[in-house]
N, C-alpha and C positions, 0 to 999 in steps of 0.2 A: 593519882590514879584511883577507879572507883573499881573493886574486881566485884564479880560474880560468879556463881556454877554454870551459869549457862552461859553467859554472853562476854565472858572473860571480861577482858581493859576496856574502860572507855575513857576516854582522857578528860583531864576537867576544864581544860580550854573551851568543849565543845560545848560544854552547858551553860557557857556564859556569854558565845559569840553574839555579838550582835548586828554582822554581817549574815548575810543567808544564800548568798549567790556562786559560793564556792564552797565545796567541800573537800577534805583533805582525802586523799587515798586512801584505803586501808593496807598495812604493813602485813606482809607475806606472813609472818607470824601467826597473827588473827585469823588470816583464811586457814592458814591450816588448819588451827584448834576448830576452828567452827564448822571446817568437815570432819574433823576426827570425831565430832560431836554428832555428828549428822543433821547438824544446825544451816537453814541455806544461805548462802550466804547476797544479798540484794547487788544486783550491777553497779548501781551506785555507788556503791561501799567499794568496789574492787576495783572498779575504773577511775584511772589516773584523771585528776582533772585538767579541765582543757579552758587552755587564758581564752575569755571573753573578747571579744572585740567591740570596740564601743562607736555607740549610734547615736548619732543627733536623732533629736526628735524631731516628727514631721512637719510641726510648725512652727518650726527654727527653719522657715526656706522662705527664699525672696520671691516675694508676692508686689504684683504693681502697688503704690502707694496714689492717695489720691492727692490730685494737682489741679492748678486750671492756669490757664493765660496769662500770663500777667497785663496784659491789655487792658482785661476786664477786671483785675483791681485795682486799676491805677483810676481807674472811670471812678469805680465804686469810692475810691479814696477822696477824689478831688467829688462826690457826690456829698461823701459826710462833710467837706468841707465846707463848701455851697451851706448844708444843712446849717452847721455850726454857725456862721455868718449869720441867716435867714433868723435864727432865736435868739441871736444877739442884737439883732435889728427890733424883732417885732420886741422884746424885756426891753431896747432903748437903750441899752450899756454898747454900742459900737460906738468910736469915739466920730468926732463930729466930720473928719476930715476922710476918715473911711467912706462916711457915706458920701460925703460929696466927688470921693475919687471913685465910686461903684457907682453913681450920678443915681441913687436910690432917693424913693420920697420921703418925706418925714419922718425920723421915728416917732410909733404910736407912743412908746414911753410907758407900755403895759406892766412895765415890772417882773421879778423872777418870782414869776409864777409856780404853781407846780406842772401847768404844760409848759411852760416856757422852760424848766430843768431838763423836764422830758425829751422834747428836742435837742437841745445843747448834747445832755446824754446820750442819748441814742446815734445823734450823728456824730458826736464823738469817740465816740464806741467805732461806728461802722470806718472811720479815719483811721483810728488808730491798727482794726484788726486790717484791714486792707493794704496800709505802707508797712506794717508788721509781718505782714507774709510776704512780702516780696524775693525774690531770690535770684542771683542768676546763675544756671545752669550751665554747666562747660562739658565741651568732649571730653571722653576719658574720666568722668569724676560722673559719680552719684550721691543721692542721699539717701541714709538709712534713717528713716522717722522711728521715734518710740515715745510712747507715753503712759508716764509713770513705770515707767520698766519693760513696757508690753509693744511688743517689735508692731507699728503700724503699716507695714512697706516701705517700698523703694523706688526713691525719685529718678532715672534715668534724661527727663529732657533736659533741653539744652532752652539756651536762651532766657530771657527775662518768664520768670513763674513765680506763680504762687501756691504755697504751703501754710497751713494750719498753720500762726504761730505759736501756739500752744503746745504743739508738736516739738523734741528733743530731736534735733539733723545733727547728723556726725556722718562728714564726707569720708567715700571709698574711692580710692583711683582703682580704678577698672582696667586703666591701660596694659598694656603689652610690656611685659619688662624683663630685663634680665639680671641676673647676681653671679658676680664672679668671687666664689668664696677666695680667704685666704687658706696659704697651705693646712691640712687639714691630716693629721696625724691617723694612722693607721696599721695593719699587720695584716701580709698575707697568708696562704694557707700553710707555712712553712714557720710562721712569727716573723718574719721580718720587716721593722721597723721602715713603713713609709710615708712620705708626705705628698697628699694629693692635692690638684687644684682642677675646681669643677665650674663648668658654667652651666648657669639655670635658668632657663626661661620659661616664665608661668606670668599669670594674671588674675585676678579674683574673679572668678566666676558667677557665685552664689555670696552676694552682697551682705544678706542677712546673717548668715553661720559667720563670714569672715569680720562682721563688725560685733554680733555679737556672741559665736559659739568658742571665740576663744580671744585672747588678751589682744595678742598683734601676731598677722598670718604670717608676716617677716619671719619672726622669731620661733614662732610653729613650722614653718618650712623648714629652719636651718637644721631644728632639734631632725625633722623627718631627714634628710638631707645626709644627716651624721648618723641616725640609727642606718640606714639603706645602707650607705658607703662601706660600715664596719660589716655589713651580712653580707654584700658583693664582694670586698678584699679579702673574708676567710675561709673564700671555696673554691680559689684558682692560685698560684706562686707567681711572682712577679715576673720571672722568668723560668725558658726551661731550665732543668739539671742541668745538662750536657746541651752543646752546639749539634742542632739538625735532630734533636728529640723532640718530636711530636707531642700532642697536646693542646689546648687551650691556657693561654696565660693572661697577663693582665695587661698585655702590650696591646692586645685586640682593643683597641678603643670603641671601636665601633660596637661590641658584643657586650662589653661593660659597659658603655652609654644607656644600651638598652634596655638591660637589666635592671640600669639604677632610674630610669627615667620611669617604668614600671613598679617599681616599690615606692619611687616616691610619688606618682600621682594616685595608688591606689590609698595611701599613708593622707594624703592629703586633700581628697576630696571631699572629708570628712569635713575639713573647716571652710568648703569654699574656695580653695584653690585652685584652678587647673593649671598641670605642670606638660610641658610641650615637650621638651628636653634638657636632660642633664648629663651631660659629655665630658668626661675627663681631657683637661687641658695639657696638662701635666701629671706624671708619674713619677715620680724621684725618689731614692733610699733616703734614709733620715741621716743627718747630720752624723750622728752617732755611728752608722753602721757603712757610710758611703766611703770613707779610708779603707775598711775590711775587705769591701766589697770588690775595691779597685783595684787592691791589689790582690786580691785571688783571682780576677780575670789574668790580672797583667802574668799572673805567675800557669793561670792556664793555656794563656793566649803563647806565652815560652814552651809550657812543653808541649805542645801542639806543635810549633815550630820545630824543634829537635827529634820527632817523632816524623814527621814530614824530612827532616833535612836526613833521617840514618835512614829510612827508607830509601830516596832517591839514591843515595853513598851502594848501600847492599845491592841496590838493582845496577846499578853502573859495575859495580864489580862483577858483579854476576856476571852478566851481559860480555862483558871484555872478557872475563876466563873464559864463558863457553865459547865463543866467535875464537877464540887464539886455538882451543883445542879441536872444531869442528871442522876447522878449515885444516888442520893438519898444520900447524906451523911450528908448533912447538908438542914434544910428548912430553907430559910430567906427575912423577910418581905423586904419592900424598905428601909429602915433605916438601916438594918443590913446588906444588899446589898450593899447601899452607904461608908458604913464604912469597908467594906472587901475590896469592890474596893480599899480606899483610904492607906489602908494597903500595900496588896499587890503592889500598883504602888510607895511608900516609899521603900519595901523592894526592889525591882529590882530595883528602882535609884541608890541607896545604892550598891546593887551586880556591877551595871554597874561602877560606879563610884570606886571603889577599885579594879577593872580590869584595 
């Protein structure tokens, strides 16, 4: 630490950072001495910092790529061909049998010239670059072109085309898909230990971000996928407390789908993905805590029952003493009251119990 008269601590981390994008808080300590000092103290300095969220840049987005027919290279191709022949005719190097199958005139026998290379070259060139870009195009897939590193666009047709060969394609399937993770470990807002199973259906949207703003969207979704999961399971309990206690829980599949289908398409549009829905399939305790679990129902689902069964006992008796004394059938002091009671509640245990 470096102190001062005036500006107390300053830490020595800070004079050697070589990040600039965050700054650390300043500790309660420091703002006091620095108004006791009557020193002001800068918002900066006193405001907690806030995580950054991160941004593709804007020419990291898929942009048309340029293309043409493939029709018109296959012309172009079988044109350098023609060519190539044509200079091997007139230099006189076509073998003899060539020319009598192309039923061509004599060759002149001019020799390889330097325009006779020239042609050879040039229409070998134009053969080569023409059958070299060929491609075919399929539903559900595109191509991301780049060259030397630098995103050129994106091929979207279908069918026979052509593409720069010069140009680096690395195919996207674009299609419509879904991922049904496996169980996926979790804790509600209470800790207890669960395992969930989600279905997710998304697509690559923005071809460019998801071939090159990160490694593989798969695997970027999943990470999204599991941070979302663990913020939705620790702000609701799996179930309520008590039986017919209100609330929201994590049983509402439909409330929790949408929650998480919202954190991860917002999580995820960064790379290119659009995310449709992500729906809890399943909810189940973990391994570890579903014995505990089972049986503390089982033991509340009991005394629910015995709370339910001395209820219905006390109103039966009830019921039978005041009907015997309201009708006048019987008069009976508190002794003789206490001891009918105690009858009658033997006899209906008794009835209950041989049922």
């Amino acid at each position: 630490m470096i102190r001062s008269d005036s500006t107390t601590e300053i830490p020595l981390d800070l004079l050697f950072r070589d990040d600039t994008g965050t700054v650390p808080a300043a500790s309660d300590a420091v703002v006091g001495r620095r108004r006791g000092t009557g020193e002001q103290v800068r918002p900066s300095a006193a405001r907690a910092a806030v995580p950054m969220r991160v941004t593709v840049p804007v020419e990291v987005t898929e942009r048309r790529g340029r293309s043409w027919p493939g029709a018109a290279a296959v012309a172009a191709g079988f044109t350098g061909l023609a060519g190539c022949a044509a200079g091997g005719w007139w230099a006189g190097a076509l073998p003899e049998f060539a020319v009598r199958l192309a039923r061509l005139p004599e060759q002149l026998g001019a020799g390889l010239g330097p325009a006779q290379w020239a042609v050879l070259a040039g229409s070998g060139a134009l053969a080569l670059f023409s059958f070299g870009g060929l491609g075919r195009g399929r539903e559900g897939r595109a191509w991301v072109l780049s060259l030397f590193g630098r995103y050129r666009g994106s091929v979207r047709r279908t069918g026979l085309v052509w593409v720069n060969p010069l140009l680096k394609r690395r195919r996207v399937d674009v299609r419509l898909r879904h991922w049904r993770s496996e169980p996926m470990p979790g804790v509600d807002a209470h800790g207890v230990a669960l395992r969930v199973v989600l279905l997710v259906v998304w697509r690559v949207k923005d071809t460019a971000r998801a071939a090159l703003g990160v490694d593989d969207p798969t695997t970027y979704l999943r990470e999204c996928v599991e941070a979302a999961l663990a913020g939705v399971l620790s702000q609701l309990p799996v179930d309520a407390p008590t039986s017919g206690a209100g609330g929201a829980t994590l049983r509402n599949a439909e409330a929790v789908g949408d929650a998480l289908t919202r954190r991860v398409a917002a999580d995820a549009e960064a790379a290119g993905v659009e995310v449709f829905a992500v729906r809890p399939t399943r909810i189940d305790y973990a391994p570890e805590v579903a014995d505990s679990v089972r049986r503390r129902r089982l033991a509340a689902l009991e005394a629910r029952e015995r709370d339910t069964a001395l209820s219905r006992l006390v109103d039966s008796v009830e019921d039978t003493v005041t009907r015997l004394t309201v009708r006048g059938l019987v008069e009976l002091d508190d002794c003789e009251r206490k001891a009918l009671v105690k009858d009658l509640t033997v006899a209906f245990c008794a009835g209950q119990n041989e049922r």
